[in-house]
C-alpha positions in Angstrom: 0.0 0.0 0.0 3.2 2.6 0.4 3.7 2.6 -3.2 0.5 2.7 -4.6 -0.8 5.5 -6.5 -2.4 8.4 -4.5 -6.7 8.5 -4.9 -6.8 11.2 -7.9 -10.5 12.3 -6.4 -11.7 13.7 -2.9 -14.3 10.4 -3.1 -11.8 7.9 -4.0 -9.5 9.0 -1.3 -13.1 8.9 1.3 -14.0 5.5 -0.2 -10.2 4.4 0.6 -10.2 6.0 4.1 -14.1 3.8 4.7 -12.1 0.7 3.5 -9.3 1.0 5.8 -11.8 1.5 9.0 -13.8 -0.8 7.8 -10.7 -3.2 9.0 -11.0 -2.0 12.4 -8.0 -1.5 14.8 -6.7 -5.1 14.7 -2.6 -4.2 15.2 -3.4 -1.8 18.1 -5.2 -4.9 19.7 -2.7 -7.3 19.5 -0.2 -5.1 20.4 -2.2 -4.3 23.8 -2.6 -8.1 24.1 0.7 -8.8 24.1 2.1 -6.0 26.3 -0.8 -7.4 28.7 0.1 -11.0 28.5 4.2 -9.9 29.2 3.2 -7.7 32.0 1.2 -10.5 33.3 3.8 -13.2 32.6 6.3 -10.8 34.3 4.3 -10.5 37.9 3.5 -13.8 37.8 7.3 -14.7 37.6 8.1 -12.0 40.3 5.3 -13.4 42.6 6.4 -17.1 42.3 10.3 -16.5 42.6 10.6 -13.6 45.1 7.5 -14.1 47.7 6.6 -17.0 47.9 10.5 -18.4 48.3 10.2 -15.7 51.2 7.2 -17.6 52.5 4.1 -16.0 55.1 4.8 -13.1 57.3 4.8 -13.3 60.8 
């Protein structure tokens, strides 16, 4: 799509815009996904290899 020839008309370039949000936000999903599932992954490590080695507070 980065070389492809600019819309030549103010509709063509609205009808491309309405196709591209048509799509929907798909890589800004993911993208939270996955910084979720690593901050997850990452306090779940913390939590099993620093307190509970440590064990229950007295």
């Amino acid at each position: 799509m980065f070389n492809s020839d600019p819309p030549t008309s103010p509709a063509t370039a609205d009808q491309a815009v309405e196709e591209v949000v048509a799509q929907g936000p798909s890589g800004a999903i993911a993208l939270a996904g996955i910084a979720t599932a690593c901050v997850v992954a990452i306090w779940l490590a913390f939590y099993l290899f620093v307190f509970l080695p440590r064990g229950a507070l007295q």
